[in-house]
C-alpha positions as CSV (number, residue, x, y, z in Angstrom):
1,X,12.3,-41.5,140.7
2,X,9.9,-41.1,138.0
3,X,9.1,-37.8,136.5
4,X,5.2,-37.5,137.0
5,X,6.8,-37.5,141.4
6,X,9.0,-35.5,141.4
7,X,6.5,-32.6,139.1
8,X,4.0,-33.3,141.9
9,X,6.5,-32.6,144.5
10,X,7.4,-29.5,142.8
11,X,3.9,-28.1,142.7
12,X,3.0,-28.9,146.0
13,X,6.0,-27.1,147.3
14,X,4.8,-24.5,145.0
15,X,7.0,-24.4,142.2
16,X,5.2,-22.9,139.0
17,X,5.9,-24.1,135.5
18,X,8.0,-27.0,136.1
19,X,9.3,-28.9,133.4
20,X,11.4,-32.2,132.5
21,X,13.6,-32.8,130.0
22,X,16.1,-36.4,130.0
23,X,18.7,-34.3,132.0
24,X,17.4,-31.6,133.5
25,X,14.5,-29.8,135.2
26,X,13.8,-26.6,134.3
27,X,11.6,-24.2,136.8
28,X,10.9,-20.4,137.2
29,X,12.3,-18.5,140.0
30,X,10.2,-18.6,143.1
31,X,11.8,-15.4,144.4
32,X,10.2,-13.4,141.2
33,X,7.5,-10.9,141.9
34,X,7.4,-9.2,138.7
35,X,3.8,-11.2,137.6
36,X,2.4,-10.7,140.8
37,X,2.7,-6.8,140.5
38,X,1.8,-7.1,137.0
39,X,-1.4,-9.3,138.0
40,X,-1.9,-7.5,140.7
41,X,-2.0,-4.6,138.7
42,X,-4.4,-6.1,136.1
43,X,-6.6,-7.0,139.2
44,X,-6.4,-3.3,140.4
45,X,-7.3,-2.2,136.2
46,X,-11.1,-4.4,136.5
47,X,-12.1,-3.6,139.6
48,X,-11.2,0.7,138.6
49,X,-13.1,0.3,135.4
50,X,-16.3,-1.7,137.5
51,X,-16.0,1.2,139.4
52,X,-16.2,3.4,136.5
53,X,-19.4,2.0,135.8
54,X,-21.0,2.3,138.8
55,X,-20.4,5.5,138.9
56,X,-21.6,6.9,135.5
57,X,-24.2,5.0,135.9
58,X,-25.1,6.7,139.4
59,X,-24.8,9.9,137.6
60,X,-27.3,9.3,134.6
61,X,-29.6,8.4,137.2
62,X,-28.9,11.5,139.2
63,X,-29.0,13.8,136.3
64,X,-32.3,11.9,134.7
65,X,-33.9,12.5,138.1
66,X,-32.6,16.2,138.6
67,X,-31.5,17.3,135.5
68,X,-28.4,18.4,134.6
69,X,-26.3,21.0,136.0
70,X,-23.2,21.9,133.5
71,X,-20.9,23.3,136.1
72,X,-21.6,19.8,138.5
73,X,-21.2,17.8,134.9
74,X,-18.0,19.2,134.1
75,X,-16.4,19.1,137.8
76,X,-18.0,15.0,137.6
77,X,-15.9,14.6,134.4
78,X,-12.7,15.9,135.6
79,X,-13.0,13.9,138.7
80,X,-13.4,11.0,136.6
81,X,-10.4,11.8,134.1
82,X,-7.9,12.2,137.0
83,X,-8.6,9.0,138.6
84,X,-8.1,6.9,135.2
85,X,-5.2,9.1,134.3
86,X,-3.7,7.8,137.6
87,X,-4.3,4.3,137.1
88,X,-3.1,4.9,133.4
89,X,-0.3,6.3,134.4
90,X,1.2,4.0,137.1
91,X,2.9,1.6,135.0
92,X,4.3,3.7,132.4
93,X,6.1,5.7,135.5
94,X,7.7,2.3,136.8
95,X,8.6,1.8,133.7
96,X,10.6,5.2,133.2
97,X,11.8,5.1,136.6
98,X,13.5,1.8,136.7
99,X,14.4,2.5,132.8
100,X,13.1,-0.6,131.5
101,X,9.9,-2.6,130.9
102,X,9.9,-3.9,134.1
103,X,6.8,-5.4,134.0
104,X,7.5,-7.1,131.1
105,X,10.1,-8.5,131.9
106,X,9.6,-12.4,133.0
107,X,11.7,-14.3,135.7
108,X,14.8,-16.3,135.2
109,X,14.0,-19.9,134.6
110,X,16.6,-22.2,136.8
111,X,17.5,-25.4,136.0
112,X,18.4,-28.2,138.2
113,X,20.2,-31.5,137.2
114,X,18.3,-34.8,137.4
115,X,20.7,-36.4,138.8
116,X,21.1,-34.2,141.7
117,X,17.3,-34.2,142.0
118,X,17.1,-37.6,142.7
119,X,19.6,-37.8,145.0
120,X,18.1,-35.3,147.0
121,X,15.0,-37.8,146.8
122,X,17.0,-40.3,148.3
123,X,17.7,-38.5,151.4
124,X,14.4,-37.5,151.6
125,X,13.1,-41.0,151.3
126,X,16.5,-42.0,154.2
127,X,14.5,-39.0,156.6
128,X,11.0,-39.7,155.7
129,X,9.3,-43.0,157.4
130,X,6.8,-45.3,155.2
131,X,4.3,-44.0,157.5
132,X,5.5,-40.5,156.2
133,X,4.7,-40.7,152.9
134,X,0.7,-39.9,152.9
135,X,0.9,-37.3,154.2
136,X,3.3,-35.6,151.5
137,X,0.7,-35.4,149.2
138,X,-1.8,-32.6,149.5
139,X,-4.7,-35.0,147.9
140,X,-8.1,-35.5,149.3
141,X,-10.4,-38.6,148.2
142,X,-14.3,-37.4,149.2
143,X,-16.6,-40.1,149.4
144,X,-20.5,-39.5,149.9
145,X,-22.2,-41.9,151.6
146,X,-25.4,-40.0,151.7
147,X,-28.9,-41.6,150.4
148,X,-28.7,-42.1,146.7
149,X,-31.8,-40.0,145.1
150,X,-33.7,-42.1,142.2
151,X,-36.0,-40.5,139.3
152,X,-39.3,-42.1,141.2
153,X,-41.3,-39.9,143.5
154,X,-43.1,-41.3,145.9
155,X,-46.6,-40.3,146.1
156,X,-48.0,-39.8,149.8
């Protein structure tokens, strides 16, 4: 089978960062969770510092409105420092418990023959029906057949 298939197969079944070489094909693990902590991680990072923001910003508008109190300032500011020393802090302590960059480090890539990978096309194509093979594509074709809308206006 030709090699633009069986990439399409792989990413349907979703199987990231496929590629093939004339004897092989080469994959990462699907069982690695390491980037989805790490982006999950980044994700968690954004939304903190939006947070951030929304809430110094509150706060100028609070103190422009009432002024400033330096004992509420100071408690606002220590609030503040704690909850980004958390979120600083969580991946460096992952990273001393486990006693490696764990984050860092990036999944085993596999690699399957391309021979065996086309025999197990065969026995796919053996189990799967002619009818069968529409459906194994998750493609859509959308065609409009609304009213077509010209440049003219019509004047009433």
């Amino acid at each position: 089978m030709d090699k633009i298939t069986i990439l399409n197969l792989l990413k349907n079944s979703g199987i990231e960062n496929a590629r093939i070489d004339n004897n092989f094909v080469y994959f990462t693990d699907p069982n690695c969770i390491f980037p989805a902590f790490d982006k999950l991680f980044y994700y968690a990072w954004i939304a903190a510092m939006v947070f951030v923001i929304f809430i110094l910003f509150g706060w100028a508008v609070l103190y422009i409105k009432n002024g400033v109190k330096i004992s509420s300032f100071f408690s606002n500011i220590k609030t503040l420092f704690l909850v980004l020393m958390v979120f600083a802090l969580v991946k460096p302590s992952v990273d001393f418990i486990y006693g490696k960059n764990l984050f860092a480090s990036q999944c085993d890539t596999q690699k399957v023959s391309l021979s065996a990978v086309n025999e197990l096309l065969e026995q796919r194509n053996k189990n799967f029906a002619k009818s069968d093979e529409a459906m194994l594509y998750e493609t859509f074709d959308v065609v409009d057949t609304g009213i077509e809308i010209t440049d003219t206006e019509e004047e009433y």
